[in-house]
N, C-alpha and C positions, 0 to 999 in steps of 0.2 A: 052627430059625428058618425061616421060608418067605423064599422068595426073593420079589426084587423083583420087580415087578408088568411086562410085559411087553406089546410092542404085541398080542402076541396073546395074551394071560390080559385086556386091558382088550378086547376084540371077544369071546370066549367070554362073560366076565362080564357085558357089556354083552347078549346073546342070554339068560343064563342070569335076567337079572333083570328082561329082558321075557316072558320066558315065563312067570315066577313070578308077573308082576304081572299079567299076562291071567289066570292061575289066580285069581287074588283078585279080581280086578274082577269074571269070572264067577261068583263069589261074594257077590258085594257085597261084601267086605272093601276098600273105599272107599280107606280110609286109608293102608294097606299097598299096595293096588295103586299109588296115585298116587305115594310114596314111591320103590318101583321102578320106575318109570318114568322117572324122574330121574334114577335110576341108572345105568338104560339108554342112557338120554340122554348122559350123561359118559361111560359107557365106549366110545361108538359116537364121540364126537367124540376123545376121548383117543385111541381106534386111529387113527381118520383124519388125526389131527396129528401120529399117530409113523411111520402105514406110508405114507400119501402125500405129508406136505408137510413130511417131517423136521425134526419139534419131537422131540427128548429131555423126556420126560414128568417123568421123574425129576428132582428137585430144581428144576424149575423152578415157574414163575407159573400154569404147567397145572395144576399137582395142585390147585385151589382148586374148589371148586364152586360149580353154578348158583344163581342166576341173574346172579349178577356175575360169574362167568367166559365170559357168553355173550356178554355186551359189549366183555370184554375181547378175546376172540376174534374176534370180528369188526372189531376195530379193528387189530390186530395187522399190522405188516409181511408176513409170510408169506401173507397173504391178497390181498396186491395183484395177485399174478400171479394168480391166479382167478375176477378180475375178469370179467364175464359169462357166468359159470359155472353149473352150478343147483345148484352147494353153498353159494358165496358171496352165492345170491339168495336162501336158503334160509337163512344162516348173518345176513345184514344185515336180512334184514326183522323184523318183530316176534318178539320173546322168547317162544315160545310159554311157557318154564318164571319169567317173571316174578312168578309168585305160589307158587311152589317154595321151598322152601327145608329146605335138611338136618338143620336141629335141629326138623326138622316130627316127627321120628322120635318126639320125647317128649310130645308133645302128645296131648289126646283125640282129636282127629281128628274131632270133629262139624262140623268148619268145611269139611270136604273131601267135595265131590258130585260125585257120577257124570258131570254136565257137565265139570268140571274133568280128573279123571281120565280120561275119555275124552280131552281135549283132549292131556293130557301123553301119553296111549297114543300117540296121532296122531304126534305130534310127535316120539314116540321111534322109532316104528316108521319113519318119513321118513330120518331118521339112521342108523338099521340098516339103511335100502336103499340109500341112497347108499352107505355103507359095503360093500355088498355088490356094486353095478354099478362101484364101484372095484374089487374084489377080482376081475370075472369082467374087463372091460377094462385093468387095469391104471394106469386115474388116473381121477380124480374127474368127474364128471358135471357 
């Protein structure tokens, strides 16, 4: 049985599903690429909610996904002390992944264009740097 998901299996995962989804985008693989980018997207804020602002990921209201965990994210107590931060201007302004959503997996995928997916790239790759000017500074940007 694999073990539980950790704040650093949810930052690798979260790298490993933006890379995969730049492989497919550079492909045109539309569908798939936008898919992991969302992906990316959660495992980059799921690290930053367990290695900088100690959320326990596990069994809580975190493990849900976008686009209705970004709201809930950003409404969240844990957030208040961040307050003029450029994660929390970054976390409260508009839902890049609002037109995201997980059970997109099953779908044809004709409805998902290169505008969109680049956007969700954008948006993921924003969260892996943040995620990453945390890890070279030691707290959030």
């Amino acid at each position: 049985m694999p073990s539980p998901a950790t704040a650093e299996s949810f930052a690798e995962a979260a790298r490993r599903h933006f890379h995969d989804a730049q492989v497919l985008r550079d492909r045109d693989r539309l569908a798939n690429a936008d898919h992991l980018a969302g992906f990316a997207a959660e495992g980059g804020l799921k690290a930053i909610l367990e290695n900088y602002l100690g959320v326990r990921i596990e069994g809580s209201s975190f493990r849900k996904h976008l686009p209705r965990r970004w709201e809930e994210m950003a409404m969240a107590p844990v957030f208040r002390s961040l307050t003029g931060s450029t994660f929390h201007h970054f976390l409260t302004g508009t839902n890049p992944f609002q037109r995201w959503e997980v059970g997109e997996r099953y779908s044809d995928g004709c409805h998902i264009d290169a505008e969109r997916t680049d956007a969700h790239l954008a948006a993921a790759q924003r969260i892996l740097s943040l995620h990453e000017d945390a890890q070279i500074t030691g707290a959030l940007p």
